[in-house]
Structures are given as C-alpha cells and as structure tokens.
N, C-alpha and C positions, 0 to 999 in steps of 0.2 A: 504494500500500500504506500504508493508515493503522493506527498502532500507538496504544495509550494508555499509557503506563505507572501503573502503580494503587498506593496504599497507603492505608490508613486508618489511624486510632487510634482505639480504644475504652474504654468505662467497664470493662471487664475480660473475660476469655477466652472468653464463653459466652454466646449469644445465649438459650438455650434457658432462662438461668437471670436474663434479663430485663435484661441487658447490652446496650448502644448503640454507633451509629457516634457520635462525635465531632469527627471531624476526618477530610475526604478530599482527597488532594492527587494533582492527576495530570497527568503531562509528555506531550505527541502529539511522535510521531515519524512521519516521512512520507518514504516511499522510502529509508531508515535514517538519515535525517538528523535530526537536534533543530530542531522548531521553538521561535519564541516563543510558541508559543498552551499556554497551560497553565490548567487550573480547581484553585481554593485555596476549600473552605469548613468551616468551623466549624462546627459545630451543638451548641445546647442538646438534651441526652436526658432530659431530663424523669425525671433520675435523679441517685445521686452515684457518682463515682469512686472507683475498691478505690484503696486505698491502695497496693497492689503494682503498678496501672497507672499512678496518678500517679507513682510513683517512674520508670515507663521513659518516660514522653513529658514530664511537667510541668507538663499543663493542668490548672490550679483547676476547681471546681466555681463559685466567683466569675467568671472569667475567662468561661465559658460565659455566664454567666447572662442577658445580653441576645442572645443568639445566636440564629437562623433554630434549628426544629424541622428535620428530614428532610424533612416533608410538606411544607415551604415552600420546598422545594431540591431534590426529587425531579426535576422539569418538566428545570429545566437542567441537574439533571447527565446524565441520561441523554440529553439531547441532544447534551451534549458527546460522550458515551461511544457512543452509537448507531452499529453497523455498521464497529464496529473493532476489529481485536484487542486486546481485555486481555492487557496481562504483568503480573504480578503475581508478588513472592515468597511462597513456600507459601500458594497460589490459596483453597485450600478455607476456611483462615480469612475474608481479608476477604471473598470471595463468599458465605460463610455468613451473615454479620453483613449484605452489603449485600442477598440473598435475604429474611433474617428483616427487613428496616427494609421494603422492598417492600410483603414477605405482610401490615405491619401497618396498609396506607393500602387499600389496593383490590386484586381478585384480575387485573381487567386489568391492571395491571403487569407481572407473571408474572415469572418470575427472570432474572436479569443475561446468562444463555445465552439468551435468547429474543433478546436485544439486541445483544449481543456474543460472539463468539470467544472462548477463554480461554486462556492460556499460563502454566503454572507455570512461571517461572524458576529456585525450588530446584530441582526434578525434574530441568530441567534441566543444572542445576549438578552435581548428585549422579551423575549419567551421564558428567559430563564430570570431573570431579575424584571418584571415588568412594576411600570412605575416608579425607576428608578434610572437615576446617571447610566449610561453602557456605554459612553466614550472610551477609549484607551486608557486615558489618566485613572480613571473612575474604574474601571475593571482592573487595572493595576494595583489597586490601594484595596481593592475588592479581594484580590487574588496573591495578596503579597506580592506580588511580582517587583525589583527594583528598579522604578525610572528614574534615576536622580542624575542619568544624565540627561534625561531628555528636557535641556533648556529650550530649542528649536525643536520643529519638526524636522524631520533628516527618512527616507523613505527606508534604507538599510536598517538604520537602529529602529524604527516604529514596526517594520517585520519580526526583527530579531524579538521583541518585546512581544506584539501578536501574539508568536509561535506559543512563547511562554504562557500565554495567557489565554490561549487555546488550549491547549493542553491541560490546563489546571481547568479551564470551564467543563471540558467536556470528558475528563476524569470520571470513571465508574458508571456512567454509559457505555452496557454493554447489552446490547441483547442474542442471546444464543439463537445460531440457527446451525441446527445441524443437516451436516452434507456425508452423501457414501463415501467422501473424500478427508474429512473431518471438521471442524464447525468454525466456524467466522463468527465472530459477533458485529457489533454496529461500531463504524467509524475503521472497520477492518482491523479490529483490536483482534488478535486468535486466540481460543478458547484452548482450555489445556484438556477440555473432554473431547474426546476421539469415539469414534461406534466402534463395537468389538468387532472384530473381520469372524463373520457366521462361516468361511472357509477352513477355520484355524480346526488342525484336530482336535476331540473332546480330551478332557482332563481324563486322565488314568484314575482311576480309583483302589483303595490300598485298604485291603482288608484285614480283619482281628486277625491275630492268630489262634489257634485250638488254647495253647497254654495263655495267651492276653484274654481269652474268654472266660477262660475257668477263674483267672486272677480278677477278672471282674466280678463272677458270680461270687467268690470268697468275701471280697468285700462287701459286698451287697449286704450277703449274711449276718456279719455283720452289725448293721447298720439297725437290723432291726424289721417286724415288721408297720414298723411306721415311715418303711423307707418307699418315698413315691416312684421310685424307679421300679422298684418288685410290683409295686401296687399293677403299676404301667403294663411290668409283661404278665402277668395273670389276666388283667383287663382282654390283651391282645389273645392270649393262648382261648 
C-alpha cells in the first residue's frame, strides 16, 4: 500500500484567475510507515506572487527566479506520484491548481485522478472531530504532533507534518476482511489472521496407552466415588 502525502504553495487562490503551482512537496508512506523517499520542487510561474500569499508561505518572486517551469518537472513528479494514493489537506484546492498546470502542457496528461487515488484528509478530519478546528495547526496540537517549526507555510514540511498526522488520525481503523489469500483491513493496514489452508493434512492423533489407561483408572479409584469422571463413564457405559 503506497501512500503520497501532497501539499503545494501557490502564487495565490485561483487557478482560473491565472494563479501557479510554486512549490510541491510530498512525503511516501508504504504499509503506514514513513519512508525516506520524499520529492521537494520549486518552480518559476512565469508570474508574480499576491502579496497575501507571500505573507503565508515566504517565497520571493526573486527566490523563484532561476527555478525549473512545471513543464520541466511535470515527467518526474508524476512518476513519483503514479499509482498511489494522494492524501492531501482540502484535496480540491491543490488538485485544482495541479489539474489547471497539466491542462496547460498537453491534453495526454489528463488530470491527477487519471494517475492517482485521492484522499481528502480535512473531510476526513471534519467527520472525525466535527465542530471543531481541522486545520493542520489544530490537528497538530490535536494529535501531538510537533510544529514549532512551522513559522511559514513551506509545502515539504506541511507534508512531512500531514503524514504524521494522518497516521495518528487514522490509527486503529481497521476493518477485517478476509480473503483465500489472507485479510487486508481498511486503509491497507494487514491483518495478522490468515484462513487455515483446508488442503493442509489433518493433525495425527496420539493415543493412551494400555499401561496410561490403567494408571488412569488407578487414580480415578482413588478419588472416590464422588469422582465426576467415574460418574461420567458409568453414565456412558
């Protein structure tokens, strides 16, 4: 089970109004464990940044300036990304923004669901804590998790953070299903019960011996008869 965790930053809130990806940072996670394989890239948007989104992430318009386009980054991120679940916090933003950078290279690209799976983590946030904060910050203080570096937003570390924070939400959701092959639970967590293989020869069975029988009945003797085993083989005979 391979996971991605996703974040981006952009030149401001709206593709549709000629807004860019700028910055994608994404953590793999595999059978719910963190690996170290992670993708970090920057790109120049061949645009300038609102002022209201340099205020929440940080990056210059200078900072970009020698920076890869999308078209020149496209190839490898989606092969990082190819055939694995996206988690992503509120999905339909960055998938918006990474749908509209796509649609503007070629239409064989086709949208990020053609590629990948997609998982909104607010949604699921909001189902699990409803009527309450489910921001990042707020599910971090929620979940222990430590952001005390996150002064800006930064789209690498707010994955790296995610991951963490995914993992703790979605903690002991498991649901068993078992298969001829052996059982998966939910979120592809594996289950340690397996089906017994009904191919396996039967178990041998290992009888008293004449002298283990007699040493039992001696005991029995014993015992009395207020002994409910005697009771037992009278009852039977």
């Amino acid at each position: 089970m391979r996971q991605i965790v996703l974040d981006t930053e952009t030149t401001g809130l709206e593709p549709k109004q000629g807004h860019r990806i700028i910055e994608i940072g994404c953590v793999e996670i595999i059978n719910r464990r963190l690996t170290d394989n992670t993708y970090h890239q920057y790109i120049q948007p061949d645009r300038e940044i609102d002022e209201g989104a340099y205020e929440v992430h940080g990056i210059s318009n200078e900072f970009l300036a020698d920076k890869p386009r999308f078209a020149d980054i496209a190839e490898d991120f989606i092969a990082f990304v190819n055939g694995a679940e996206l988690v992503i916090h509120n999905a339909p933003f960055d998938i918006g923004f990474l749908d509209h950078e796509l649609a503007m290279l070629d239409p064989v690209w086709g949208k990020m669901s053609d590629h990948c799976r997609i998982t909104d983590s607010l949604v699921m946030a909001r189902k699990k804590h409803p009527g309450q904060k489910n921001n990042l910050d707020a599910l971090c203080k929620r979940y222990e998790v430590n952001n005390a570096r996150r002064e800006l937003h930064g789209a690498l570390l707010d994955a790296e953070l995610l991951a963490e924070v995914y993992l703790s939400m979605t903690g002991g959701q498991e649901a068993l299903a078992l298969s001829a092959e052996g059982s998966e639970s939910h979120e592809g967590v594996v289950s340690p019960v397996r089906r017994i293989d009904s191919n396996r020869p039967p178990l041998s069975v290992i009888r008293a011996t004449v002298a283990e029988l007699e040493a039992h009945q001696e005991r029995l003797g014993k015992l009395g008869e207020a002994c409910i085993w005697k009771r037992g083989e009278a009852e039977e005979a």
